[in-house]
N, C-alpha and C positions, 0 to 999 in steps of 0.2 A: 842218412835219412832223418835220423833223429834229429839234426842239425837245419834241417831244411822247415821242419816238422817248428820248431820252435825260432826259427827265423821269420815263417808264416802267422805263428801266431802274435809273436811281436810287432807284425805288420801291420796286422787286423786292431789289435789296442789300440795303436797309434792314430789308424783312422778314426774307428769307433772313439776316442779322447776327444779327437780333431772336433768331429760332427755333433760330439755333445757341447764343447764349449762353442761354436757355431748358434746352434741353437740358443743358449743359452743368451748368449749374445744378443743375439735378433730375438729375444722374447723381453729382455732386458729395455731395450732400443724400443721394443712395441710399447711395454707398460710407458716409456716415458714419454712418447707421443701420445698414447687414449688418455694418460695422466686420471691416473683410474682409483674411482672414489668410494670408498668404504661407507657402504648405507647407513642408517641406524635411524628407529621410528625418530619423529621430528611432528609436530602440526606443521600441513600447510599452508601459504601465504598466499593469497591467491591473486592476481595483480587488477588494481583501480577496474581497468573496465568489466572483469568477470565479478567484484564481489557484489551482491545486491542489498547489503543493507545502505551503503549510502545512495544507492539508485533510489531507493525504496524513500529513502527518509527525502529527500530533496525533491521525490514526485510527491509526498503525503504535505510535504510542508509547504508548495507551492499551490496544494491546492485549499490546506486550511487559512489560507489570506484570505481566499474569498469565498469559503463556504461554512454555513455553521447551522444547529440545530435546534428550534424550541423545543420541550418535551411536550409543551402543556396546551393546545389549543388558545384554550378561553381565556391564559396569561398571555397571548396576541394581543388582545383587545383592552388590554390596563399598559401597555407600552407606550410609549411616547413615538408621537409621530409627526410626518413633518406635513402643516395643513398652509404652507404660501413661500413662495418667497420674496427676493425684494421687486418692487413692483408689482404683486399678485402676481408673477410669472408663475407658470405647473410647471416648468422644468431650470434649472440649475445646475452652475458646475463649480470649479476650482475656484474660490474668491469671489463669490456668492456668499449671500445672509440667507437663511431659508430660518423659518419661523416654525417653531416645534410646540404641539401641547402636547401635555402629559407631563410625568415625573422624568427630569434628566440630570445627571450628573454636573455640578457646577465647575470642578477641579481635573484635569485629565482631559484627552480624547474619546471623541468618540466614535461609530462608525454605524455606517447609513444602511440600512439592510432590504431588500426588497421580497417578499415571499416568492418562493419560486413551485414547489410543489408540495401537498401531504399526505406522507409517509400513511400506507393501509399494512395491516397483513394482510395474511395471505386469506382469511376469512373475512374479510372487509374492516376491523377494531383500527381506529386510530392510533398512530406511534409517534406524530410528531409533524413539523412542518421545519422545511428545507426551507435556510435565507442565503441569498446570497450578497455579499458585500459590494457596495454600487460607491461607497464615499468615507469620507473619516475628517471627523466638526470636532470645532470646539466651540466651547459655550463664549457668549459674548455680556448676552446680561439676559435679566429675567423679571416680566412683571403677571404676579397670578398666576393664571398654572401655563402661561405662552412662555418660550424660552426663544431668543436670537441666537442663533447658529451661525459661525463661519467656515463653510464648505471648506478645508484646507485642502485636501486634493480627492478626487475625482476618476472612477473608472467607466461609471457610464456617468450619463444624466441621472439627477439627483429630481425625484417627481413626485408630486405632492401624492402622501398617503404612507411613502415609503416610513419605515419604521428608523427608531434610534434605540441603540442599546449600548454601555458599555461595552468596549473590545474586551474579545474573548484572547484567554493566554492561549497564543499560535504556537508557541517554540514547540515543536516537538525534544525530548530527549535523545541525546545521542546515543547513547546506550540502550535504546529501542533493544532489547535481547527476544528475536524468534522464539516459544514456547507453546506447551500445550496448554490448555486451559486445565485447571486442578478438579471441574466438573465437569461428566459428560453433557452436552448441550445441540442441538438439532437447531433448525434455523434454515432460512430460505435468502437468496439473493434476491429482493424486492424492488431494487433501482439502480441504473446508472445515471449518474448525476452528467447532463448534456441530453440526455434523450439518445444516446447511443443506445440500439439493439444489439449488436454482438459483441462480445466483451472479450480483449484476450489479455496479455501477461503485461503489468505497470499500469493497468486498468484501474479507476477507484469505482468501487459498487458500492450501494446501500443495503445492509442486513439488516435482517426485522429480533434481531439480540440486540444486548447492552449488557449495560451494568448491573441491571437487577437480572441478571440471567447469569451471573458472574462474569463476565470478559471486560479484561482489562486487555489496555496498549500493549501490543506485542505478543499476544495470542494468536496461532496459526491453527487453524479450521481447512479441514477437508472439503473439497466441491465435490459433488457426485451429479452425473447426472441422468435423469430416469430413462431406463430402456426404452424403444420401441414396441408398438403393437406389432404383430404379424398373423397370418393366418396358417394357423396348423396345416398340413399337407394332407393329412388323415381323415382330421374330424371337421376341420374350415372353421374349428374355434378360433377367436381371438386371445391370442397369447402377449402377457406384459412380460418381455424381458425383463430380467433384474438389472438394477440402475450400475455404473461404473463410474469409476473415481476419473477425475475430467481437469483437476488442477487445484490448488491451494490458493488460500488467502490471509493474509495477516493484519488486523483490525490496529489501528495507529488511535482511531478518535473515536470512543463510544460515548453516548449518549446513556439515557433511562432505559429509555427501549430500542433503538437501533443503535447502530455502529458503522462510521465508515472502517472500510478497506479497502487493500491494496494487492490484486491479483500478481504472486508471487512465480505460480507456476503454470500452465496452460498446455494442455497435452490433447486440447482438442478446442473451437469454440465454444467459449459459456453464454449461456445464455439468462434474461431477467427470471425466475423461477425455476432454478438450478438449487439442489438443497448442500445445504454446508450442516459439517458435524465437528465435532471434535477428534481429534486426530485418536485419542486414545479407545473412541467406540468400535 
């Protein structure tokens, strides 16, 4: 009996040995197949089409070719502007003379600018007037205060009245680094630049901030936007909802008193008179 007793249990080892190197095996044979990766924190890299600073910076920089901002009104009207061109033609283009008075640069390029709209707040105050870029001369010669210009190249027609200014520095930085502004600051979405009414994400807006409000290039500002009325169920008061966060924006080119931006994040339509604040209020 005894003999049977420990013949049975030698049996069972043997299995039980069998079935662990078994498994052993085929756990061995699994790791080498999933080829199984040991984590450890890391930043990650997020690939070309997900990251959006270069989205951001190649929509900001394609749009400062042709857009730019005076501060000052009534230094409009001491600018140089273009009053003929050749043959008293009103309109011009590429490889064109157009005849400028005022004060203009004799050395360098320059570029042709047309008024397009001017910047209110949101209580009617002036902030500036919106040009946008139609051409880019170079001086030819100069007698008294007329200057000959040659249209070098051309995006629209070139018409008499349109302004000259030195070109403004376009490059944005590439190191544009996303931040909050160091002051809290309020601010309203005042324009989009096309006459677009709804605004969503790679959008550029015009804000009634700048530089004397503190915001520099790469400042990210919360949009909020104000509740709905409704009527109480009770009393048939009219109730203002409280306003909700509606998307972000990162300011690339500010000005004195406005600043353009670039709608980064959009979790609903924005619209012209949507308030932006600073992220840390």
């Amino acid at each position: 009996m005894a003999a049977k007793q420990h013949a049975c249990r030698g049996w069972l080892g043997s299995l039980l040995l069998s079935a662990v190197m078994l498994v052993s095996s085929e756990a061995a044979a699994w790791e080498r197949d999933q080829q199984v990766i040991k984590l450890s924190p890391q930043v990650r890299t997020l690939p070309h089409r997900e990251a959006i600073e270069p989205i951001a910076l190649e929509e900001a920089q394609a749009f400062l070719r042709q857009h730019r901002v005076v501060d000052d009104a009534e230094a409009l009207q001491e600018l140089g502007y273009v009053v003929a061109g050749d043959d008293r033609r009103l309109i011009s283009g590429a490889g064109d003379k157009v005849y400028v008075r005022g004060d203009v640069p004799h050395h360098g390029q320059m570029g042709i600018y047309r008024q397009l709209e001017s910047y209110l707040a949101m209580d009617g105050t002036p902030l500036g007037l919106e040009l946008i870029n139609v051409g880019i001369a170079r001086h030819v010669s100069s007698k008294n205060d007329i200057a000959q210009l040659e249209v070098v190249s051309s995006h629209q027609e070139v018409r008499v009245n349109d302004i000259v200014l030195p070109l403004e520095e376009r490059e944005l930085s590439r190191e544009l680094v996303p931040r909050a502004p160091l002051n809290p600051v309020e601010g309203h979405i005042i324009a989009v630049p096309g006459g677009v009414r709804f605004i969503g994400r790679f959008q550029i807006v015009t804000l009634d901030l700048g530089t004397l409000d503190g915001l520099q290039a790469g400042h990210v500002l919360r949009v909020n936007q104000q509740g709905g009325l409704i009527n109480d169920p009770r009393t048939q008061e009219l109730v203002q909802l409280p306003s909700s966060e509606a998307g972000s924006v990162m300011i690339f080119r500010p000005y004195d008193r406005v600043s353009y931006a670039l709608v980064m994040q959009a979790s609903r339509v924005l619209e012209v008179g949507d308030q932006v604040e600073s992220l840390a209020n």
